[in-house]
MDTraj code that builds the backbone (N, CA, C; nanometers):
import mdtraj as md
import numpy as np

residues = "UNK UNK UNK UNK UNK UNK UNK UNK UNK UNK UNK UNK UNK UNK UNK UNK UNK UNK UNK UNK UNK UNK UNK UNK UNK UNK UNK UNK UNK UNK UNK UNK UNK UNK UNK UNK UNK UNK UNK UNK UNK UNK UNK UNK UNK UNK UNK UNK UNK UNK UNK UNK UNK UNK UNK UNK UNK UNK UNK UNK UNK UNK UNK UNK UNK UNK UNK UNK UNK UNK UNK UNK UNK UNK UNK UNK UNK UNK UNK UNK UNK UNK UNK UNK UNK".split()
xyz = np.array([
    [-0.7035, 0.8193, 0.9124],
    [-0.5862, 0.8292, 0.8285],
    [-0.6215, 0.8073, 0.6822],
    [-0.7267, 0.7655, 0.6485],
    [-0.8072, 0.6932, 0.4997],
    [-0.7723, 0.8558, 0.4740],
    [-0.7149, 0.8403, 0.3152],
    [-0.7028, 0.9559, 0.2128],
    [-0.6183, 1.0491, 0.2686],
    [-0.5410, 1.0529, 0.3731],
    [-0.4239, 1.1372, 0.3884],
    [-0.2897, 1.1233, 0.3107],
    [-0.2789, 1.0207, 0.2560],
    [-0.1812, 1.0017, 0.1598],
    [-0.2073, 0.9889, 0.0237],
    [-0.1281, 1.0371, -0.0355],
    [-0.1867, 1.0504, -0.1982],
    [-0.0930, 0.9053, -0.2705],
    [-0.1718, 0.8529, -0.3216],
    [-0.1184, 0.7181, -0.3592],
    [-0.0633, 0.7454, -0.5219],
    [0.0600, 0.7316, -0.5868],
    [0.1387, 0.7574, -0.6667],
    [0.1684, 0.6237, -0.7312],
    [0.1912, 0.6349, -0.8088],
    [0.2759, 0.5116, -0.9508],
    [0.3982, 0.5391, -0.8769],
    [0.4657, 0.4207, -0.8710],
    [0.6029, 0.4194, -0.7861],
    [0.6937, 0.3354, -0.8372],
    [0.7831, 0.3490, -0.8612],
    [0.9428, 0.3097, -0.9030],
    [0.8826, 0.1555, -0.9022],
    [0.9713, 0.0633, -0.9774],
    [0.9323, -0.0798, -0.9966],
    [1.0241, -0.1568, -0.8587],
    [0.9823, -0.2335, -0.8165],
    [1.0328, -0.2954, -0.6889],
    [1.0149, -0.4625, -0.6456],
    [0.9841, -0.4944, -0.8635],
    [0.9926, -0.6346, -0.7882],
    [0.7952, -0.6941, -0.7732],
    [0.7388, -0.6002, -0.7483],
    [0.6045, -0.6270, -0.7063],
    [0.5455, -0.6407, -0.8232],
    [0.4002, -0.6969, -0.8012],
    [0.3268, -0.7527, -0.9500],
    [0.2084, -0.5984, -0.9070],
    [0.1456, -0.5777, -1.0122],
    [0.0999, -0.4629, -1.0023],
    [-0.0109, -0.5064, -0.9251],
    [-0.0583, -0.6003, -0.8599],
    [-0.1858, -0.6447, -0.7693],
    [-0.0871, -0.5729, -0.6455],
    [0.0148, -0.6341, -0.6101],
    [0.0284, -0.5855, -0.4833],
    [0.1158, -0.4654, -0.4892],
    [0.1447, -0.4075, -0.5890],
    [0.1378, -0.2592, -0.5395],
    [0.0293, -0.1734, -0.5067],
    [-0.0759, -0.2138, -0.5552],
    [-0.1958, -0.1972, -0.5172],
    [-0.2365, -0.1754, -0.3738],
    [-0.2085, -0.3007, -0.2976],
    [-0.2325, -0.3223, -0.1830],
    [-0.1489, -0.2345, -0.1293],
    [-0.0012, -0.2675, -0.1744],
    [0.0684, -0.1628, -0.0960],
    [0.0354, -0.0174, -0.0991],
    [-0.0126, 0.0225, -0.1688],
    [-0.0340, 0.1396, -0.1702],
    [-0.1893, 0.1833, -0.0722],
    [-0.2786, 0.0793, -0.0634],
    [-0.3592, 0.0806, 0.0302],
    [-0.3417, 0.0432, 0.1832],
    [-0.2412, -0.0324, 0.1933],
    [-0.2411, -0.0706, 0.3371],
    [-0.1190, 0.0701, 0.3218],
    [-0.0464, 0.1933, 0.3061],
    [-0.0064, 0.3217, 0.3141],
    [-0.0746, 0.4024, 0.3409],
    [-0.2283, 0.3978, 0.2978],
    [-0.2973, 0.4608, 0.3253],
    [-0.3624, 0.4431, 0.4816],
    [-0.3246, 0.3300, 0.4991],
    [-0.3884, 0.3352, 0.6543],
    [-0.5009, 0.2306, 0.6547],
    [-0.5409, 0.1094, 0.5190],
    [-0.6588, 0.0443, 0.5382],
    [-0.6144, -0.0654, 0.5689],
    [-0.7314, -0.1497, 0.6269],
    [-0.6964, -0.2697, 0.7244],
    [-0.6975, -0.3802, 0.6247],
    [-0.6743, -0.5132, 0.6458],
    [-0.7140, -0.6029, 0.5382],
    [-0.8270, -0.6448, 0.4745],
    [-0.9156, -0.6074, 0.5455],
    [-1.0580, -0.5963, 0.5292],
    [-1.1434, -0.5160, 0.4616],
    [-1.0850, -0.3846, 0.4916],
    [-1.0812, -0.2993, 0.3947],
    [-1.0257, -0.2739, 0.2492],
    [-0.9063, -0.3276, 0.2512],
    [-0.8510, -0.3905, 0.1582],
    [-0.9469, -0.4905, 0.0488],
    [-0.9410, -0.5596, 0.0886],
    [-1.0662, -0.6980, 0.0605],
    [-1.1767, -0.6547, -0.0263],
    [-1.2508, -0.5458, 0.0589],
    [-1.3635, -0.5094, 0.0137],
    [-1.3190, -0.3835, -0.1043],
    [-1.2549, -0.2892, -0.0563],
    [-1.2239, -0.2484, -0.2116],
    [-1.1884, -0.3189, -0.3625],
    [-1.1006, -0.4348, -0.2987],
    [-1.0416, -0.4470, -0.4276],
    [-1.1467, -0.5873, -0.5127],
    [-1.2553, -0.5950, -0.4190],
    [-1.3175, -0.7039, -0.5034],
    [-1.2953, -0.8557, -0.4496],
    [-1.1808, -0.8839, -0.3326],
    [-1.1143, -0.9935, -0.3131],
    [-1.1396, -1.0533, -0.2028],
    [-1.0726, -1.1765, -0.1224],
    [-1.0979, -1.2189, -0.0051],
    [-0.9839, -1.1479, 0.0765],
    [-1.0478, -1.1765, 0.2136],
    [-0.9314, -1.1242, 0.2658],
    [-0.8103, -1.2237, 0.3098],
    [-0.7889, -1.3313, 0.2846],
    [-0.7449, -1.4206, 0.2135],
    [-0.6622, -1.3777, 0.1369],
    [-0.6936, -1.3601, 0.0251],
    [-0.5872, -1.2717, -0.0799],
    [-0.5067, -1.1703, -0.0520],
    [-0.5980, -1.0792, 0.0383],
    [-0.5247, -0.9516, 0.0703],
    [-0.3677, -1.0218, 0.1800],
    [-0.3764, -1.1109, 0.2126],
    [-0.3136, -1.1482, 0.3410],
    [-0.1914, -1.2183, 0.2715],
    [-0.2139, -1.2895, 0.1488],
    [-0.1501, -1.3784, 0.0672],
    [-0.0568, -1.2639, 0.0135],
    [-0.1100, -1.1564, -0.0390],
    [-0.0718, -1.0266, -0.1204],
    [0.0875, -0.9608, -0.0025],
    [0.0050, -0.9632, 0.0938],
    [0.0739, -0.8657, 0.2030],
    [0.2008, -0.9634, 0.2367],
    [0.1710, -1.1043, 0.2734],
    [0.3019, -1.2354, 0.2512],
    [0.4128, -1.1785, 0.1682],
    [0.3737, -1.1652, 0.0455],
    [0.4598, -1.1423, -0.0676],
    [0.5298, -1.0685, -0.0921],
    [0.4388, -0.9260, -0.0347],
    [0.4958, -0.7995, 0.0064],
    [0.6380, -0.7897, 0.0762],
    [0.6031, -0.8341, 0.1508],
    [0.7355, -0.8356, 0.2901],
    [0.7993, -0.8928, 0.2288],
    [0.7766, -1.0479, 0.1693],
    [0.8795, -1.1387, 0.1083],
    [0.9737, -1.0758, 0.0371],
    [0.8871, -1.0006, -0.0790],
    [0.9757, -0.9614, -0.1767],
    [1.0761, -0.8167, -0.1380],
    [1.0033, -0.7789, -0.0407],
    [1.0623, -0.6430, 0.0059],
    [1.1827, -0.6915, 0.1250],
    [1.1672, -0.7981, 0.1869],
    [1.2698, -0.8550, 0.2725],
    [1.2026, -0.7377, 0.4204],
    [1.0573, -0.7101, 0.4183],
    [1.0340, -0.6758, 0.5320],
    [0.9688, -0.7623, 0.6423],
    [0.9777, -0.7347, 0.8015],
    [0.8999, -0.8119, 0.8717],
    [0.7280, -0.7634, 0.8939],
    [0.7155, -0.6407, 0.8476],
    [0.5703, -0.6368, 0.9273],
    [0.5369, -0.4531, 0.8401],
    [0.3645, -0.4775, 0.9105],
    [0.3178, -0.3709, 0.7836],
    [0.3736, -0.2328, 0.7964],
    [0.4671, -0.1930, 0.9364],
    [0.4857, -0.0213, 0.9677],
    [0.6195, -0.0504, 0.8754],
    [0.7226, -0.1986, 0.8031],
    [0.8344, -0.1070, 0.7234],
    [0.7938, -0.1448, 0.6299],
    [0.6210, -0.2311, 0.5864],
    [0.5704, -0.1663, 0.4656],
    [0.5189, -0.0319, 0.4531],
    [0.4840, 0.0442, 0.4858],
    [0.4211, 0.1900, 0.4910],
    [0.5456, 0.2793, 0.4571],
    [0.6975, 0.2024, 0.5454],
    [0.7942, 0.3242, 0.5243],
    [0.8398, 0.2238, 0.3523],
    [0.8624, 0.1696, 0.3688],
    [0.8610, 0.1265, 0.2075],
    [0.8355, 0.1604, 0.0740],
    [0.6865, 0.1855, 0.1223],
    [0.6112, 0.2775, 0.0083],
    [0.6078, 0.4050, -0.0321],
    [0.6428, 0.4750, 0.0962],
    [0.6861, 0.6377, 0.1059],
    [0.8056, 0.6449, 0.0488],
    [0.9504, 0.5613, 0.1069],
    [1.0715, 0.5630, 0.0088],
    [1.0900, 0.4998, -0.1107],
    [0.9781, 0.4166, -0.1550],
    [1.0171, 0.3699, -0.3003],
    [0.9162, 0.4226, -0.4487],
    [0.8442, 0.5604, -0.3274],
    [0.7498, 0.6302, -0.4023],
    [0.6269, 0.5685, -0.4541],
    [0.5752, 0.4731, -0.3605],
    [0.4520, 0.3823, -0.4009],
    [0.3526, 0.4629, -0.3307],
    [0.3740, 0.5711, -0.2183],
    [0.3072, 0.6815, -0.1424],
    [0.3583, 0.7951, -0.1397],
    [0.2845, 0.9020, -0.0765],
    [0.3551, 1.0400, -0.0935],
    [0.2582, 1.1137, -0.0103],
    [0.2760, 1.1880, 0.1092],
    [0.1917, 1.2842, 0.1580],
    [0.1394, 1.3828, 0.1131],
    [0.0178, 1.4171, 0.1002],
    [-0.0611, 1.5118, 0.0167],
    [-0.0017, 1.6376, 0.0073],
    [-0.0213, 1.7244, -0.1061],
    [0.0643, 1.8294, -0.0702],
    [-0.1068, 1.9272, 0.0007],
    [-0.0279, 2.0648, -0.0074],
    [-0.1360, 2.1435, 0.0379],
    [-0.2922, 2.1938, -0.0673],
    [-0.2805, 2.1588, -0.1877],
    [-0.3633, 2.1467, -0.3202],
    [-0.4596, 2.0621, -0.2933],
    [-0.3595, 1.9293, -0.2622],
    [-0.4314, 1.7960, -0.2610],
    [-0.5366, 1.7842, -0.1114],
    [-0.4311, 1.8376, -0.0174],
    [-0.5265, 1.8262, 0.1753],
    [-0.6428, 1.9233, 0.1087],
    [-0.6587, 2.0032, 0.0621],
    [-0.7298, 2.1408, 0.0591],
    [-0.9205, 2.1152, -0.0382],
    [-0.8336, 1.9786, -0.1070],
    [-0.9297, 1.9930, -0.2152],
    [-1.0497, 1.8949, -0.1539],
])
top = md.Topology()
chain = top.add_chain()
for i, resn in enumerate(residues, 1):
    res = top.add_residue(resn, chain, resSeq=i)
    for name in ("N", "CA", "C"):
        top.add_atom(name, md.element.get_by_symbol(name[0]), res)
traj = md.Trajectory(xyz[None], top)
């Protein structure tokens, strides 16, 4: 699922721009670990990040973060330009 979604600047929602970040990576389909290791951090952080997430979003768990990010435009499915390239 890595890079099937095209990750977008998305409407403000409250989030600090670290964890839109994340959010926009755990949309993409990466684990916390993965997470972690991209962004330079522990995974620890990433987990602390993802807490906050939900908190601030008033969600329970990462599948209505993913739909989250798709409706608040923090994700977006590739178009056919983007799958192609």
């Amino acid at each position: 699922m890595h890079g099937k979604v095209a990750l977008v600047a998305g409407a403000s929602s409250g989030l600090t721009p670290r964890e839109t970040e994340v959010l926009r990576l755990i949309a993409a389909g990466h684990s916390n670990s993965e997470i972690a290791q991209r962004l330079h951090i522990t995974e620890g952080t990433v987990k602390t990040h993802v807490n906050h997430i939900l908190a601030k979003a008033g969600l329970r768990d990462r599948a209505q973060a993913v739909a989250f990010a798709f409706r608040h435009g923090h994700a977006r499915l590739p178009t056919s330009e983007q799958h192609d390239a």
